[in-house]
Structure formats: C-alpha cells, structure tokens
C-alpha positions in Angstrom: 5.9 -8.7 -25.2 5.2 -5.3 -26.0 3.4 -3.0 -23.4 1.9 -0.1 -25.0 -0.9 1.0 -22.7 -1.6 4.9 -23.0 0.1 6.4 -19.9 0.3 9.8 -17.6 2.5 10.3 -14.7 1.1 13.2 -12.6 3.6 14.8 -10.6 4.2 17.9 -8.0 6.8 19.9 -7.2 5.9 19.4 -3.5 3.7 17.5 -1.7 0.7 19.4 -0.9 0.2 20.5 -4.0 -3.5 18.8 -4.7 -1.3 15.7 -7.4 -4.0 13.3 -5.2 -7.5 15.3 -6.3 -6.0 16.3 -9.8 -4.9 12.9 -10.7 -8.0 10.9 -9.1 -10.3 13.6 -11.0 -8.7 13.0 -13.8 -9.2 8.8 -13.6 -12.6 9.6 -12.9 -13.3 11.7 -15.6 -11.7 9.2 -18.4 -13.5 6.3 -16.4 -16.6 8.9 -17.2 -15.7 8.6 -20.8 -15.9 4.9 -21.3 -12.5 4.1 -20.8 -10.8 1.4 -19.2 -8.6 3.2 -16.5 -5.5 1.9 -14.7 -4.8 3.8 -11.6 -1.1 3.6 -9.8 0.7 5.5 -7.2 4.4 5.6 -6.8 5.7 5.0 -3.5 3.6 2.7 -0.3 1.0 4.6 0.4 -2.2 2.7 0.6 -4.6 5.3 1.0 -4.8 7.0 -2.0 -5.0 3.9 -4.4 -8.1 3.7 -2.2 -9.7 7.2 -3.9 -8.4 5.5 -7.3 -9.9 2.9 -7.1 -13.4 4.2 -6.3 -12.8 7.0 -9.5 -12.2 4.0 -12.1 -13.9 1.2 -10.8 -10.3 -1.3 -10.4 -8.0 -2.0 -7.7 -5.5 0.9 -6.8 -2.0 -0.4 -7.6 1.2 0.8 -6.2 4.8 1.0 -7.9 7.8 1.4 -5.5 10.8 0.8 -6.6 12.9 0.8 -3.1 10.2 -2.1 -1.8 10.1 -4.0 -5.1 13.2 -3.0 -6.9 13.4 -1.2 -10.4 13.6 -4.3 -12.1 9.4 -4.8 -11.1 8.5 -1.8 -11.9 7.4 -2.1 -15.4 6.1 -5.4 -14.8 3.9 -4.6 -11.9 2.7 -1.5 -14.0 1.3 -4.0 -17.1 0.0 -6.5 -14.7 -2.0 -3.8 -13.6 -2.7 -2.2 -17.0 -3.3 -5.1 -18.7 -6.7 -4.8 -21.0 -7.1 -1.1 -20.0 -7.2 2.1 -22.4 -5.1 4.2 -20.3 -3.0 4.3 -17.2 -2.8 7.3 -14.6 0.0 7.2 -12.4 -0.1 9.4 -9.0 3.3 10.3 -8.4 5.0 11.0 -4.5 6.2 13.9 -2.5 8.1 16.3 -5.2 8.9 15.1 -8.5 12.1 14.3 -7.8 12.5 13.4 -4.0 13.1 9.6 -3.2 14.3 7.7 -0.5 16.6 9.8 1.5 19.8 9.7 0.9 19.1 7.2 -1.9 19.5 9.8 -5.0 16.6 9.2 -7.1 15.8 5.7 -6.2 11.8 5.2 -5.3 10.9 9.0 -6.6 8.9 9.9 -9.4 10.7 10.6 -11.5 12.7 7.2 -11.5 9.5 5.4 -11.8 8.6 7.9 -14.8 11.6 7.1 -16.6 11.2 3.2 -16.2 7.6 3.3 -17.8 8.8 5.9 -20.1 5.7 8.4 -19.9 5.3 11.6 -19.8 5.0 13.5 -17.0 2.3 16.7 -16.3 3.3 18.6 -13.3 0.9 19.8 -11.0 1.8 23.2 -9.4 0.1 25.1 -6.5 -0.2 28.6 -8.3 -2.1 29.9 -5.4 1.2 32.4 -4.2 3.0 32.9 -7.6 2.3 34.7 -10.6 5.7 35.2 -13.2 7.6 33.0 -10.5 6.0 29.5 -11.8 7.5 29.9 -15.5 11.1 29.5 -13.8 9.7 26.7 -11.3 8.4 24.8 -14.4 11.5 25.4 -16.5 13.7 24.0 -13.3 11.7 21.1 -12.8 11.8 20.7 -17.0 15.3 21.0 -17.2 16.2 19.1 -14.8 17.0 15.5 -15.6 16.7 15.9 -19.6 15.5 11.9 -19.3 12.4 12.7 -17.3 9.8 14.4 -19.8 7.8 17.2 -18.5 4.8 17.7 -21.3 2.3 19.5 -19.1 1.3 21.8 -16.3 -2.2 21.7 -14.6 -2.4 25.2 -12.6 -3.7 24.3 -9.2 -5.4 26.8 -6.5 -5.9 29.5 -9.2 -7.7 32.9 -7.8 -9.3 34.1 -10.3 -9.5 34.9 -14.5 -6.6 37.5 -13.8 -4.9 35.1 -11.9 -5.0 32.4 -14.8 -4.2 34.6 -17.5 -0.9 35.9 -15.8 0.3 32.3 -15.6 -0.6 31.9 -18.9 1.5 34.1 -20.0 4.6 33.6 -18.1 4.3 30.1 -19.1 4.0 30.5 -22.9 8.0 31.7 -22.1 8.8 28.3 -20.8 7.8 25.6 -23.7 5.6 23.7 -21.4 1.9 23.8 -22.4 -0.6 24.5 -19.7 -3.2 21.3 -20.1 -4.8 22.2 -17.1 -6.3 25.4 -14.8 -8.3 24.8 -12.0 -9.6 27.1 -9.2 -9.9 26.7 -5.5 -12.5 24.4 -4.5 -13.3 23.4 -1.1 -15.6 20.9 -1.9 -13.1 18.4 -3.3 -11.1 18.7 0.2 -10.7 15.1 1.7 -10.5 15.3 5.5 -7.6 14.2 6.6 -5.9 13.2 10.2 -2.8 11.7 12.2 -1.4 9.3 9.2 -2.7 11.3 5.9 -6.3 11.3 4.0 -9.0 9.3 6.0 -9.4 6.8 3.9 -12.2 5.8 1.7 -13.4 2.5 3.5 -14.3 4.9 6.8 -16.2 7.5 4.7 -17.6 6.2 1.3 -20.2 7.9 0.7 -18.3 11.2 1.6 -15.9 9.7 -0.7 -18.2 9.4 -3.4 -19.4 12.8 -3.8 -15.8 14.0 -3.2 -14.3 12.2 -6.1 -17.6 13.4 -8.3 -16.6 16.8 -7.1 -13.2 16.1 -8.6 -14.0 14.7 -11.6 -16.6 17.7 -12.4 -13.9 20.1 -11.5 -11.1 18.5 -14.0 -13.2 18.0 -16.5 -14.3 22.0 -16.3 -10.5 23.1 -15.8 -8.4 20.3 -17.5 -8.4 19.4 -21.8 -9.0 16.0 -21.3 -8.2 15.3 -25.0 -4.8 17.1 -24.8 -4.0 15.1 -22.1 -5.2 11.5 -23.8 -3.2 12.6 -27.0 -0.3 12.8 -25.0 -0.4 9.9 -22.7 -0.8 7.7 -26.5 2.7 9.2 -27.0 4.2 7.4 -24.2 6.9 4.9 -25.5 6.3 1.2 -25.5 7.6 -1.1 -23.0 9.4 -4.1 -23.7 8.8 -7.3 -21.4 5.9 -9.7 -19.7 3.5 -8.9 -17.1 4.4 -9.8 -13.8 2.6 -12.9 -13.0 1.4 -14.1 -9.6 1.8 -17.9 -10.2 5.0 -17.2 -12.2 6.4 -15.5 -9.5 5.7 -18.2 -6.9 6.7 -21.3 -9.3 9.9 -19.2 -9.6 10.8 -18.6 -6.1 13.0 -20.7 -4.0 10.8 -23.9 -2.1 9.7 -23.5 1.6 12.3 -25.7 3.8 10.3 -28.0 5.6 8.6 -26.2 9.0 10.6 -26.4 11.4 9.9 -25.6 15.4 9.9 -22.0 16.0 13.7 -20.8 17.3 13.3 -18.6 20.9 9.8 -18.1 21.0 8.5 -17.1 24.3 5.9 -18.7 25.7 2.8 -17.2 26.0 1.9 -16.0 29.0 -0.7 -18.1 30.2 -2.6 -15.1 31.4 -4.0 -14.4 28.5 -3.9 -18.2 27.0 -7.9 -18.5 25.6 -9.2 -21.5 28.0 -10.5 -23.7 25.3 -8.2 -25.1 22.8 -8.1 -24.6 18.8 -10.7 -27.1 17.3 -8.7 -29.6 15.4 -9.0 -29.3 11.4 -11.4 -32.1 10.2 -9.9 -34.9 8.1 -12.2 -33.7 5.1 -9.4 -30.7 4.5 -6.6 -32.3 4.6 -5.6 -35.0 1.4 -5.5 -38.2 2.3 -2.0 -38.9 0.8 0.1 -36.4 2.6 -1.8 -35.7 5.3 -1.6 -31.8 4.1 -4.5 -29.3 3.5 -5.4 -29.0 -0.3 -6.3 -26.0 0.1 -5.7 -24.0 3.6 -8.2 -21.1 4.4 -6.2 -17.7 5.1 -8.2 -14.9 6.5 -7.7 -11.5 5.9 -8.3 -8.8 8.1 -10.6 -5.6 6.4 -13.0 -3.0 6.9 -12.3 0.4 8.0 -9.8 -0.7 10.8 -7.4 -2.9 8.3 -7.6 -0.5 5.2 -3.9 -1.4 4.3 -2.6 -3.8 2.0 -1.0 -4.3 -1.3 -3.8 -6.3 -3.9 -0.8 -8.9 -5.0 -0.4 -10.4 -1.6 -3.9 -11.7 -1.8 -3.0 -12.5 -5.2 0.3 -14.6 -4.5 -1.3 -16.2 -1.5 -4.1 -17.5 -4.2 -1.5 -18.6 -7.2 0.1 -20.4 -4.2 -2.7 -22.6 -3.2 -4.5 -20.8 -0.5 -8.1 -20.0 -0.6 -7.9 -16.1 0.7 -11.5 -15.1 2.6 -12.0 -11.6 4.0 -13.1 -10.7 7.5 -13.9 -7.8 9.4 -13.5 -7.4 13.3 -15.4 -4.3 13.6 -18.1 -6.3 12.5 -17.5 -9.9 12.7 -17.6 -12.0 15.8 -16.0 -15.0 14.3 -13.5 -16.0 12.0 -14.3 -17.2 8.7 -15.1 -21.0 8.9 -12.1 -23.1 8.5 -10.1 -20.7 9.1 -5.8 -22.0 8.8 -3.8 -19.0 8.9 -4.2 -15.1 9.6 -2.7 -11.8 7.3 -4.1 -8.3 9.4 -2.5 -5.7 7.5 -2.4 -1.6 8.8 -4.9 0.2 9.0 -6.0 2.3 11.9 -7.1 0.3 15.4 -6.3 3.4 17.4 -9.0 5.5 15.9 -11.5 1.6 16.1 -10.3 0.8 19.5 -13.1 1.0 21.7 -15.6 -1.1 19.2 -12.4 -3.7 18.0 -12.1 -3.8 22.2 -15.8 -4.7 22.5 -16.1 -7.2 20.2 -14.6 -9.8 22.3 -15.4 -13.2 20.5 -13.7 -12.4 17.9 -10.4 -11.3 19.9 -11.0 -14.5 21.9 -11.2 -16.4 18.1 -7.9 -14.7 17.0 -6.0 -15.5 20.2 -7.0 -19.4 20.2 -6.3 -19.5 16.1 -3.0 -18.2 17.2 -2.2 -20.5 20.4 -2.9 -23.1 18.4 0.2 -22.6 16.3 -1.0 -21.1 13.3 0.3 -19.1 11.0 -0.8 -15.2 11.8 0.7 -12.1 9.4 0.7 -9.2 11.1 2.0 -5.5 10.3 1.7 -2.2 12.3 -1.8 -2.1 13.1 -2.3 -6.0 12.8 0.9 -5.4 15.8 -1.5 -4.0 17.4 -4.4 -5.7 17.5 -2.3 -8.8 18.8 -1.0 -7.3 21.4 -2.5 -6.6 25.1 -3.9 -3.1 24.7 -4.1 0.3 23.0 -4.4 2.9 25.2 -5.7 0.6 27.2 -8.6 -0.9 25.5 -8.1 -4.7 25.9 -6.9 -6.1 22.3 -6.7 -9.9 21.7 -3.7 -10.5 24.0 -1.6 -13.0 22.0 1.5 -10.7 22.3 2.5 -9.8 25.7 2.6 -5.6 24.8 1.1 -3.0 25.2 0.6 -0.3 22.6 0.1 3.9 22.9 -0.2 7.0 20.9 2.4 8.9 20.3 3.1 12.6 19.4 6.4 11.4 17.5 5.8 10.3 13.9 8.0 7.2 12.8 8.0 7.3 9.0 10.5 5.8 6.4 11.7 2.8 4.1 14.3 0.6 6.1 16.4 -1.9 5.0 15.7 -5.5 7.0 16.8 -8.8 7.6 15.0 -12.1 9.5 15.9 -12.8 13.2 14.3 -15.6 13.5 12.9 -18.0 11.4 9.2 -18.0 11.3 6.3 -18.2 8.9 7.1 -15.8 6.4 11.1 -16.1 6.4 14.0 -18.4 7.7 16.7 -16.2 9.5 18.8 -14.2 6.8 17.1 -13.6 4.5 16.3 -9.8 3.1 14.0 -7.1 2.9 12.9 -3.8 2.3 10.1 -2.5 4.4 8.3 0.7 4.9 7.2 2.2 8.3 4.2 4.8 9.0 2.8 5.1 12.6 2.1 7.6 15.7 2.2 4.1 17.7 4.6 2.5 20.1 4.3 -0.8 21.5 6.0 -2.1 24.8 8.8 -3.4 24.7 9.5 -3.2 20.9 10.9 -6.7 20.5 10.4 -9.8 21.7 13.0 -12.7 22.9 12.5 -13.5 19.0 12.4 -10.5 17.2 11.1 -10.4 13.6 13.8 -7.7 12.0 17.1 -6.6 12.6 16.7 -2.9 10.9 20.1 -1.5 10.0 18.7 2.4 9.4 18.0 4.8 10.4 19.5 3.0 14.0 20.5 -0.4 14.3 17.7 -2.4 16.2 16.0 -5.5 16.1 11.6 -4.7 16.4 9.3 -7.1 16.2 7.7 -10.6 17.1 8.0 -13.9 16.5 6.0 -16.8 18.8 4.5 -19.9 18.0 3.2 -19.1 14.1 3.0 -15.3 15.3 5.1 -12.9 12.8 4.2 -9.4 13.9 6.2 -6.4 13.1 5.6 -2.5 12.6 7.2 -3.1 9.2 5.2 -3.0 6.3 6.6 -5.4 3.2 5.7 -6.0 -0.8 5.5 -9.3 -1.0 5.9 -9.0 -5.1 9.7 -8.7 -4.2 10.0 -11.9 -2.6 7.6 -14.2 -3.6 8.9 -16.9 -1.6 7.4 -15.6 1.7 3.3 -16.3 0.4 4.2 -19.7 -0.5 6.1 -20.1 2.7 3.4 -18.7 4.9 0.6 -21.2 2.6 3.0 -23.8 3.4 3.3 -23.4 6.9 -0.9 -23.0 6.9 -0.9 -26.1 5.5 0.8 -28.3 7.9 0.1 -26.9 10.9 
C-alpha cells in the first residue's frame, strides 16, 4: 500500500511559540476550503487534538513514537489520514527536543522524518529582527534529513517589522509562507496542566479557532503551503487496523483471581450489592457476555483519552457507551466494565463530589469485581477524596494539589496481574499532574517505574487497575482484549 496523503508538519523552535494557533488555524482554514483535513499532534498531549478537532470537523490524533514506538508511526498517521485531502501535523516543544536523554526519539523531527514531510517552522519574531535568518538556518541545517521548506513569522509588530524579516530571511533559502501579527483574540486561556481544553469552554472555543483561522488565512499563502505539503514523499505500508491489531496480539490467559489485592475497606463498601447480569447478555453456550458494555468516562472532567482505545475495545467485542459524571447520576444500563481516563476532577470537584449516586454506582460496579480502567484523574475519582471533597471511595487514598509538577514519559512494567496486564509485561507511559494521592501504592501496585526513580505507583484490587500513568494502547493491543475479556466473565 502506498500512502500519499498531502502532508505539513508545523514545528517551533520553542514551545511557546503560537505552533498550537498557527497550525489549528491553518486546519481550519483548509477545512474552510472544502477539504478533507487530518489533524495530528506529535507527542501525548490530549488537549490540543481537542482544538483540531473542532477546526476540521474529525477526531484529533496523536503520534508518539516513545508510547507507540517508531515502527506505528506511519501507520497510525494513515489510519488517521485515510480518505482525507491533507494532513496537518502539530509538532512538540522545539523541533528537535524529544524524550530526555533519549536523542531524538519522540521529537518532531523524528516523527517528521518517519512520514517524510516537510516541515514549516513557526518562529516567535516578536524580539528579533536580522537574528531569525541565523535561527532559521540553524534549525535548517541541522539534521540535513529533516526538511525545513517554510517559516510562518509569528508575533510580528508591525509592516517595518515584517519587512526586516523579510529581508534577513531572503539570505537564508527558506521562503517565508507565512506573517502574522499579534493578536489577542486568538489567545486560549490556559491554567495548571496547559490550554483549558475545548470540552470546558466550546463556545469560547469556537470563536477562538474562527479567530485563528481568519487570522492565517489573512497572514499565511495557503496555496504555497498546499503545493508544498503535495510534495511530501509517499509512504510505503498499511494502515494500522483496530481489529488487525487485536486478532494479532497474544490471547488473554484465562482470569485468574487477583494476586495481593487488599480488601476493601468496608467503610466505604456501597451497602447494596452489584445487580447480577441477566441471563439475556450472556450466550447460552459459554456462559460469557456476547457483547459486554464498557463505559467511558467524559465531559469536561474526563477530557483525556486517545480515540483508538475506544476503537480497539470495539474491534474486540465490547460495545463502548459514553458517560458523564458531572452530569449523570447513573451508569449506562448494563454496564460490565469501566475506562475513566484524565482529565481534570480537581478543577470539577465540588459538583463530581455532589453527585453522589453516581459515585455510589461506580463503587458498587467496582466491589462487584468488575473490570474498572483508570488513569490520573480516573485515580482520582476512585479514590476517597480531593482536597477533601468525598470521591467514590473504592480506593482507600486520598488525593491533594500540589505546587510540584510531575511530568514525563517513563518506562513500566506490571506488578501485579490484573485486568489490563499479567505481571511482566511492558510499557511505556506518560505522566502529567499537580496531584498526589496517599500513599502512592497499594499492597498491589500497578507499575514498577524504573525512571526517573525506581518505584512501584499505583493500584490494583478486585478488577480495579488505577494508576497516575497514562498508556497508548495502540502499542499493546493485547491489553483491550484482555480488559473485554475480563468484562466478559466477570
């Protein structure tokens, strides 16, 4: 299979540099156009895919090499592109910063050289005038494999302004595709984690992404651009697949009793117990569910997750309903197992706190031995309290701001054997939070993390897997159709 989808990768010198309002302007103003756009972000960021996805109309896709390995990259990229007349790809950090200590694995540049596009840098011009033409050049010369095509001038000042950096960068070979001036109206807000994302402010979000498309299509040539991303060079290979990727992963073992869970302290056990499933569900033959329920936590509290979980859980049998416990009081009908993603319950903890049937629901789902997901915020949701606002109680913890930010990629293995994994086996995780829970691990932990310290973090009880880790399934399919399994039978 040949992939030849137009392609852009929009990248930065820094972060900070406005690559999240220049590149979703510019998917907005090609989606204006009648084109099919295919937005992607490099690196595990879920908030951003969120502003793509509201400029073009499909789902924001990520491509991170470190959490999925190099080898998915292209794949996950035509998965996503697939039908569309042109991809945008929102690069990370600085064009050529990775994972630390990694050389160039997970950076933009890697990724860029994988789908073999083109790369337009986006600098902040707002402090430089003759100075950019050497910081174009460095970044240019740098890697002779990565292929800088294009500059769009950010944070210009004025005419002067733009025609100085014009001419400084006529000495440099790069073309300037782009010039566009300070705006405050295209500003996002933004808080403790990043951007607020675009499920807690949409309408804001609406006019904010208009505002950037206006302003690209004003300051950017748009038909410069497309001409260039048709240059890309095609791809050679298939698609990544959800229900090829679960066929092709290793079977389930057979469930098995959960090793060193504590028990649950019966202080917070709910007093009724979990309705049985009725026979209807559950084939005749085996004595399994045909097809077991999962609920996923949204809504602006549980913004986080990658779009191919849902996806893998659905190619491997599951039937994948959405919830949303600022809102809802109960669980989805039927309900077999539990994913809650990240997100933000810190900033939703007084209304997740007061809507008690539904922490009452998700403690008795998870007494009852079934299979719960949870990562970061869905950590903290289970557990006692945040800050002191009662949470559902299934993990005996309590959780609390924190003026230290915990941020990296880290290199994992299974504890214990649980829903998602048996003991040993491998992953690559990413974590983001201002958040500490009490203690960290349980007398089952989830992880043993080798870096940046050796320590074990997380939970696992009954059918409870909660950690502060956040994981692409895509890299090991194998833990969907384990956790569908386990939803299944119990």
């Amino acid at each position: 299979m040949v992939i030849s989808v137009p392609r852009l990768v929009l990248a930065a010198p820094s972060s900070g540099s406005g690559k999240t309002t220049v590149a979703t302007g510019l998917m907005a103003a090609f989606a204006s156009r009648g084109l099919a756009v295919s937005p992607h972000k490099v690196g595990p960021d879920y908030i951003d895919p969120g502003y793509h996805a509201l400029a073009t109309g499909r789902v924001g896709r990520n491509l991170d090499a470190y959490l999925c390995g190099t080898e998915l990259i292209a794949p996950l990229f035509a998965h996503g592109a697939r039908g569309c007349d042109l991809a945008v790809v929102e690069g990370v950090m600085g064009l050529y910063d990775g994972a630390a200590g990694e050389g160039e694995l997970a950076s933009t540049a890697q990724v860029a050289k994988l789908l073999r596009a083109p790369v337009v840098l986006v600098v902040d011009a707002s402090s430089q005038s003759r100075s950019v033409a050497a910081l174009v050049h460095g970044f240019a010369s740098w890697d002779p494999e990565v292929r800088v095509s294009g500059v769009i001038l950010n944070k210009v000042g004025s005419s002067r302004h733009e025609e100085m950096l014009r001419k400084a960068l006529d000495e440099s070979g790069v073309p300037v595709l782009g010039c566009l001036r300070r705006a405050a109206q295209v500003d996002t807000p933004a808080r403790h984690l990043g951007l607020v994302p675009v499920a807690e402010r949409r309408s804001d979000a609406v006019d904010a992404v208009g505002a950037m498309a206006e302003q690209v299509r004003r300051g950017c040539d748009l038909d410069a651009l497309y001409a260039l991303a048709r240059g890309a060079g095609e791809l050679s290979g298939a698609a990544w697949d959800a229900a090829a990727a679960v066929v092709s992963s290793p079977p389930p073992p057979l469930p098995v009793p959960t090793l060193g869970a504590a028990p649950p302290d019966p202080r917070h056990r709910p007093e009724r117990p979990r309705p049985h499933t009725p026979d209807g569900l559950k084939d005749r033959g085996t004595g399994l569910r045909a097809a077991p329920r999962i609920a996923v936590a949204g809504g602006a509290a549980f913004t986080f997750s990658y779009a191919e979980h849902a996806e893998l859980l659905t190619a491997a049998g599951a039937e994948v309903v959405t919830f949303d416990p600022l809102r809802d009081e109960q669980l989805p009908d039927g309900t077999h197992g539990l994913v809650i993603g990240g997100g933000f319950p810190e900033v939703y903890a007084p209304e997740l706190s007061a809507n008690e049937p539904l922490r009452k629901a998700v403690a008795e789902l998870a007494f009852g031995g079934a299979p719960v997901a949870a990562e970061c915020a869905g950590l903290l949701y289970l557990s006692r309290d945040i800050d002191g606002q009662p949470m559902c109680g299934v993990l005996d913890v309590s959780a609390r701001m924190s003026e230290r930010l915990t941020l990296g990629y880290r290199d994992a293995v299974a504890v214990s054997d649980s829903a998602l994994a048996v003991a040993g086996t491998r992953m690559r995780g990413h974590e983001f939070h201002r958040t500490v829970v009490e203690p960290g691990a349980g007398a089952a932990p989830a992880w043993g993390v080798r870096a940046p310290e050796r320590r074990v973090e997380g939970f696992v009880q009954q059918g409870v897997h909660a950690s502060y880790l956040h994981t692409h399934w895509a890299s090991r399919p194998g833990v969907a159709r384990r956790f569908v399994e386990r939803c299944r039978t119990s």
